[in-house]
Each structure stands twice: as C-alpha cells, then as structure tokens.
C-alpha positions as CSV (number, residue, x, y, z in Angstrom):
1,X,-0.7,8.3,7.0
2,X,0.7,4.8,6.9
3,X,3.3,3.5,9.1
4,X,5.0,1.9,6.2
5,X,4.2,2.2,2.0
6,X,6.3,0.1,-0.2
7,X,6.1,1.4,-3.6
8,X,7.2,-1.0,-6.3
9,X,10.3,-2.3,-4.5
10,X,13.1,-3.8,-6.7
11,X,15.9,-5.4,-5.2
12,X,18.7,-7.4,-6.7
13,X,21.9,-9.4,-6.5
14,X,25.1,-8.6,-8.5
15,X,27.6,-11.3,-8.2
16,X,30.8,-11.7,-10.9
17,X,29.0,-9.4,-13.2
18,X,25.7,-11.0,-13.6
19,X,22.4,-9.5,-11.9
20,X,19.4,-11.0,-10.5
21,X,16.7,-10.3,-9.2
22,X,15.5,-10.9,-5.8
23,X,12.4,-9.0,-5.3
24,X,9.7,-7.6,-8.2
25,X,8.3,-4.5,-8.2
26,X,6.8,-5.2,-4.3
27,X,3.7,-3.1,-3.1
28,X,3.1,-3.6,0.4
29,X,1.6,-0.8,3.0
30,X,0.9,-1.3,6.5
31,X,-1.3,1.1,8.7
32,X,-1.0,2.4,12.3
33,X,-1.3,-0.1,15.1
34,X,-2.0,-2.7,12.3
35,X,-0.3,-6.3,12.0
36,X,0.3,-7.4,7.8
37,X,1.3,-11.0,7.4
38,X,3.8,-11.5,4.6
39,X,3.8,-15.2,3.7
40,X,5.4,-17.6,0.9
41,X,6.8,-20.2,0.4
42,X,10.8,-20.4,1.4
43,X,13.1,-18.5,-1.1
44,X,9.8,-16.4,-2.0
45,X,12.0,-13.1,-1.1
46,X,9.9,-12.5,2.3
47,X,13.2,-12.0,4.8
48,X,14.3,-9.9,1.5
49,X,11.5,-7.4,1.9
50,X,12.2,-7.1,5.8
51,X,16.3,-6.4,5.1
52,X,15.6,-4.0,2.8
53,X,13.4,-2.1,5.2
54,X,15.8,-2.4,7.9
55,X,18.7,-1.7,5.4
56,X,20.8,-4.9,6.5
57,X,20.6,-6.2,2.6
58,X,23.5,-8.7,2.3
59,X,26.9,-6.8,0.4
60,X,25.8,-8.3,-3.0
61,X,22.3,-6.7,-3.1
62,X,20.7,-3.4,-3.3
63,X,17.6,-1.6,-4.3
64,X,17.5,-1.1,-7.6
65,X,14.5,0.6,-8.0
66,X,11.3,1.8,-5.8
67,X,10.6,3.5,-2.5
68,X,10.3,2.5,1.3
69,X,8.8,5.1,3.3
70,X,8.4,5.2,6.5
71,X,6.1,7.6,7.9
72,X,6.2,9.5,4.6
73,X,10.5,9.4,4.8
74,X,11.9,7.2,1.9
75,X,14.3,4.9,3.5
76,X,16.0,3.8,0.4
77,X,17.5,7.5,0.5
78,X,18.6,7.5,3.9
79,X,22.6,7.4,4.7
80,X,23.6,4.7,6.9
81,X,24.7,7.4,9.9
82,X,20.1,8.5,9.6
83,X,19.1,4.9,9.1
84,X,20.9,4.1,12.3
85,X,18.9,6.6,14.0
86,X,16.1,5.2,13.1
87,X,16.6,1.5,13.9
88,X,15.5,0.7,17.6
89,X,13.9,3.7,18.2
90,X,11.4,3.8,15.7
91,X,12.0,0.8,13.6
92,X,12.8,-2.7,15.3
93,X,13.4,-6.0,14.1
94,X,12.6,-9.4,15.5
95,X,15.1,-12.4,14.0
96,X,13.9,-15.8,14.2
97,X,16.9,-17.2,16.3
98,X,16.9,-15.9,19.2
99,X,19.8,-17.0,20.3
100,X,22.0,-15.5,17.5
101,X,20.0,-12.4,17.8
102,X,21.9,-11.8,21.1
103,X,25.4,-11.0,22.0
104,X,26.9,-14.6,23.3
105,X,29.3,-12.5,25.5
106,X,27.5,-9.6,27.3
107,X,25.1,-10.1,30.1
108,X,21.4,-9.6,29.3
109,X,21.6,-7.0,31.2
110,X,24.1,-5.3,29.4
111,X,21.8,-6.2,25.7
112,X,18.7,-4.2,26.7
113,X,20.7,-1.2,28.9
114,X,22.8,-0.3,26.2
115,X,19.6,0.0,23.3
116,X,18.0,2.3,26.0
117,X,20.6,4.8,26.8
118,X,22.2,4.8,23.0
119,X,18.6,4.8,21.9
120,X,16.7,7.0,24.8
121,X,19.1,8.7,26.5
122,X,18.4,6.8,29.5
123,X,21.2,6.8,32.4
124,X,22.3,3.7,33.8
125,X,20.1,3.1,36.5
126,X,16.9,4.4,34.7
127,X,17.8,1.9,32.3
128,X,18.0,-0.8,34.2
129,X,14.5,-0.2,36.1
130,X,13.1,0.2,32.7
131,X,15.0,-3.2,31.5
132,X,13.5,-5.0,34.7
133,X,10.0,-3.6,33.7
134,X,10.1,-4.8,30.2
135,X,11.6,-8.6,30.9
136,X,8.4,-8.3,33.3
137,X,6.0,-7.3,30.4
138,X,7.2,-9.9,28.3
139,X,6.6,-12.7,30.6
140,X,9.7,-13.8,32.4
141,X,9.9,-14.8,36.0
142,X,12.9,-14.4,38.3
143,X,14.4,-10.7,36.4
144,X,16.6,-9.8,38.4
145,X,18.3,-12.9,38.0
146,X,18.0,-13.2,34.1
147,X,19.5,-9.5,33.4
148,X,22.6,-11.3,35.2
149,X,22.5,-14.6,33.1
150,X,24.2,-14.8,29.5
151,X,21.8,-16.2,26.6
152,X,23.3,-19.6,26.6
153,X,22.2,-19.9,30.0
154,X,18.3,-19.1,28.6
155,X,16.2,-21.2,26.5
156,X,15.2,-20.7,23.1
157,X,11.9,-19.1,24.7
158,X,13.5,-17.5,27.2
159,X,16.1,-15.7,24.6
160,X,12.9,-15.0,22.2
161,X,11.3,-13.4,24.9
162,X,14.3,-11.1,25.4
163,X,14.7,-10.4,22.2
164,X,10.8,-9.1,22.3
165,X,11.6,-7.0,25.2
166,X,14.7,-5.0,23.3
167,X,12.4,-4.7,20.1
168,X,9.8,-3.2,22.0
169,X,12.1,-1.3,24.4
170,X,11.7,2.3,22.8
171,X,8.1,1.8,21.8
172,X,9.1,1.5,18.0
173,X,6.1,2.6,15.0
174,X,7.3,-0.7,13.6
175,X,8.4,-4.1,14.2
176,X,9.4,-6.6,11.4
177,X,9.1,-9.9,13.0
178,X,11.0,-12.5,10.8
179,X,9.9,-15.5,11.6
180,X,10.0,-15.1,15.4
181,X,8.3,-18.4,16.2
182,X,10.2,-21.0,13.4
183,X,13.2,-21.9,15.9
184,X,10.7,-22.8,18.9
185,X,8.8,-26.3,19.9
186,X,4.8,-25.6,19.3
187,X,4.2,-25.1,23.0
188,X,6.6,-22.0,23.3
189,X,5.1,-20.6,19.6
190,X,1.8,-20.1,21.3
191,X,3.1,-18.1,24.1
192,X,5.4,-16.2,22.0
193,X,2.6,-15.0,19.6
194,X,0.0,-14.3,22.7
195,X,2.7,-12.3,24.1
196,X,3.5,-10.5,20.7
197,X,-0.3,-9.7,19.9
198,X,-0.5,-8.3,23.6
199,X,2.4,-5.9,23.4
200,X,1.8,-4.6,19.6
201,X,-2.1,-4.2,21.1
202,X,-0.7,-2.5,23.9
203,X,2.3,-0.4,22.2
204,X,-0.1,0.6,19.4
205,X,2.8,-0.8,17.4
206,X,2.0,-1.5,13.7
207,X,4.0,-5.6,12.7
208,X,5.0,-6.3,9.7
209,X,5.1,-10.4,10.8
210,X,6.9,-12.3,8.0
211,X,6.1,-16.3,7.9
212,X,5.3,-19.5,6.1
213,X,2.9,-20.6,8.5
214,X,-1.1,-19.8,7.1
215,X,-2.0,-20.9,10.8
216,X,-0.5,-18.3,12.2
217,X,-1.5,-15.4,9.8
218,X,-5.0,-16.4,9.9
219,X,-5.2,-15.9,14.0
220,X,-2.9,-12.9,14.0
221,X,-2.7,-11.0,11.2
222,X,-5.2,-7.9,10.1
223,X,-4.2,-7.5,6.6
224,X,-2.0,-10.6,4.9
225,X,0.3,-10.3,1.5
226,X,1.2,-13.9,-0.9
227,X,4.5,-13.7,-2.1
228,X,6.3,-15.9,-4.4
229,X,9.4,-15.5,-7.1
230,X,10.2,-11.4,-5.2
231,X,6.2,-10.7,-6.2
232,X,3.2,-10.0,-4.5
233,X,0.6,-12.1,-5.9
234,X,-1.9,-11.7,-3.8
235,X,-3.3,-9.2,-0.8
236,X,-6.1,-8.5,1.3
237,X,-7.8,-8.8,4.6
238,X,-7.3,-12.0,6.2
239,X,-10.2,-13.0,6.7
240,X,-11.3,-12.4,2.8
241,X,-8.0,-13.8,1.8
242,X,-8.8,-16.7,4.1
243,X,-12.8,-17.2,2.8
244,X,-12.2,-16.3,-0.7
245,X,-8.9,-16.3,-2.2
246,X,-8.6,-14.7,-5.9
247,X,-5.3,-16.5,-7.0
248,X,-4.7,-20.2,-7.3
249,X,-1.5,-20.2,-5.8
250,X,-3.1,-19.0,-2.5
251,X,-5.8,-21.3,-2.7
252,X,-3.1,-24.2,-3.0
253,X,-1.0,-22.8,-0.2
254,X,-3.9,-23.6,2.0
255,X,-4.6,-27.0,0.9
256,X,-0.9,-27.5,1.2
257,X,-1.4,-26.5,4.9
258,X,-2.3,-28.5,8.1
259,X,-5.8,-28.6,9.4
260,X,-6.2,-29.8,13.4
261,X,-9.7,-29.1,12.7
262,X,-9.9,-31.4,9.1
263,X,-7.6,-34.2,9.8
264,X,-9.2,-36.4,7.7
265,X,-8.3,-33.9,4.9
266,X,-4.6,-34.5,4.5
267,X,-1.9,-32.3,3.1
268,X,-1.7,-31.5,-0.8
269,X,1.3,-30.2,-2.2
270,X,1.3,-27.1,-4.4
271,X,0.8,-28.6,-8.3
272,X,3.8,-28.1,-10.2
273,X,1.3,-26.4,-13.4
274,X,0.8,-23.8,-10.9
275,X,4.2,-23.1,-9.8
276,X,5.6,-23.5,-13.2
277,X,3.0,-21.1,-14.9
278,X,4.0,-18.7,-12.2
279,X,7.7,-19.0,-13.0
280,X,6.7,-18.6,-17.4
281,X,5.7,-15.2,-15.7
282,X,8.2,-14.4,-13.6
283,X,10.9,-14.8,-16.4
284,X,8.0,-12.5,-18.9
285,X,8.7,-10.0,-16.6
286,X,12.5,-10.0,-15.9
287,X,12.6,-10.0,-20.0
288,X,9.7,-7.0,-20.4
289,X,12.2,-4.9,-17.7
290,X,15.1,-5.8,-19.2
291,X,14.5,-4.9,-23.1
C-alpha cells in the first residue's frame, strides 16, 4: 500500500463570492520509504498540495473535490481533533523558514520535549535524552548547550537542522518538506539535503520534497511530479523524467535551469507560446467543470 495516493485533488479559494481554483484535479502517490519531488514554477500550487495534506489550507480555501489518503485513510474526511492526531506522529512537515517554523519564545529544548511527550507519551526526562539524541543525529555540535539556546540565538542552518530533528522525532510515514533548503546560503543546502537523504534512508520515511530547484530533484528524488496552473503535467521516474521528458514545459524548465557542468550553455527562459498554450488549457478546463 502507498504511504500517500492523491486522487484527483481539487482545491479552491472563495473570497467575496467569487471562487477560484487553486489546484486541478491533482494525482500524486508516493510509496513506502520513497522520496517524490513536486516541482513548478512559483504560484504553480506546489505548497498548496502540501497544506492540503497537512490540513493547514489558508481560511479562504478548501477541498472541493477528491481524496488524500494516507495509508488507505482519506484525510479530507478527517475532523480536525483526528487530523491532529495524526500530524507529528505520523505525518510531519518541514517549512522552509526555519526560523519562523520555531517558537521565538520557548527554549529549544522546550520545541522538541513538548512534540515527544504530547506526541509519544514520553516523560520529561525520557524526552530530553531522546531530544539530545536526535539534535545529535541531525548534525549539531555542542547539544546540551543548544536545547538551552532560543532560535534567534541559532543560524538559519542551525534552526533548519532543528526543525529536521522535531519532524523526524516520532519516526513519522511521511514528511512534506516545503522547500526546506530556499532560505539557506548554497553551502548550508548541501548539508541540509545530505542530512535529509540520510535520516529518510535511515527512518524508512517516505518525502514528499516540494521545490523549484531541478538540481535538487535530480540528485534526491526517486519519483518526480511537473506542476503548473494547480495541474500535474507531467510524472515519472527521475531519471526518465530527467533523460527523456514527454511534455515541453518540462523540457523548457530544464533549459531554464543552471548547468555547473554546461556553463557555456546559458540560461533560457520558459517561451511565453508554451506558457500561454498551457494557460488556453487551463481556462478549457475550469469552463468544461464549470458548465
């Protein structure tokens, strides 16, 4: 059974009467111990998808039509009280800002402690040994001392590392990592994937890894999903995706992307004939739901 299986996902906006939508009819499944790449361009509806599977949609949307299950349990059907049972334990979520991820007024200490003994039943001083061994797994000297410290007195990295250790505090089915990297100088993203592809090997944690960057798909990601306009356009293995892409949207994404290995190359943006066809179809479909 899949971890996740997104089955023709709608979501939508209402806001002073009118309706639109955000997300398309989304397919998108995601096996045990497996990492899927979501990737689009910004405003595509890729953080979308991840709020709607962690049920922290903005006020003004909601699923309109479709199914989220998780482990076979439809999420979308779910009160809050059983979602909230859910999130941490089995179901985390990786933001990418750190450092409004975490509580500016409690102690780091206090951060991870509290997700293991709401989450695991932990008592206090079980859950501080297993907060000292996590902030060990993910990397970060000196623990004792940072579960004292407060997140502005962490760096980005630091705070992203943290952040890493809650998610993967309860050993969680899945992660949605949102962006985890886009707040952090090049240097720190490196570490900060290495250390992300070593605990989800480790955890046998299946990633649902949401991004922009084709760079960072192509070395991470089993499975990888092209979004644009709240649509899947696009999905496969990476490295077909990556050798042989069907859709000329994809193909243009990757000419639109960085190559240290082709410098000579250059960068090519997206053609505006592509975009705009894909828009002409888009709006075909809005009008062919609507009617």
């Amino acid at each position: 059974m899949n971890v996740l299986d997104i089955q023709n996902l709608h979501v939508a906006f209402t806001q002073r009467g009118r309706v639109t939508p955000v997300l398309r009819g989304i397919d998108l499944s995601i096996e045990p111990g497996r990492i899927c790449g979501l990737v689009g361009e910004s405003g595509g509806g890729k953080t979308m998808v991840g709020k709607a599977i962690t049920g922290i949609l903005p006020e003004d949307a909601r699923v309109t039509a479709g199914r989220i299950l998780f482990k076979g349990q439809n999420l979308v059907d779910l009160a809050d009280k059983e979602r909230r049972q859910l999130l941490g334990r089995s179901i985390a979520m990786i933001l990418q800002q750190p450092t409004t991820a975490l509580n500016p007024v409690l102690r780091i200490e206090t951060q991870i402690v509290e997700v293991l003994q709401r989450q695991m039943g932990l008592a206090h001083q079980a859950a501080r040994a297993r907060a000292l061994d996590l902030l060990n797994t993910v990397q970060i000297r000196a623990p004792e001392r940072v579960l004292r410290q407060y997140p502005h007195e962490l760096s980005g990295g630091m705070c992203q590392r943290v952040v890493i250790a809650i998610a993967f505090s309860c050993q969680p089915a899945l992660i949605v990592a949102d962006e985890p990297t886009t707040a952090l100088d090049v240097t720190v993203q490196f570490e900060i994937l290495r250390l992300l592809k070593i605990l989800q090997r480790d955890f046998g944690t299946a990633v649902l890894f949401i991004t922009h960057d084709l760079g960072v798909v192509a070395n991470l990601c089993d499975r990888v999903s092209v979004i644009f306009g709240g649509r899947i356009i696009e999905e496969g293995q990476t490295a077909d995706i990556f050798t042989a892409p069907k859709h000329p949207y994809t193909s243009a994404l990757m000419a639109a992307s960085p190559r240290h290995d082709q410098p000579e190359k250059g960068l090519h943006p997206v053609p505006a004939q592509i975009v705009g066809q894909l828009w002409r179809e888009i709006e075909d479909y809005d009008r062919a739901r609507s009617s």
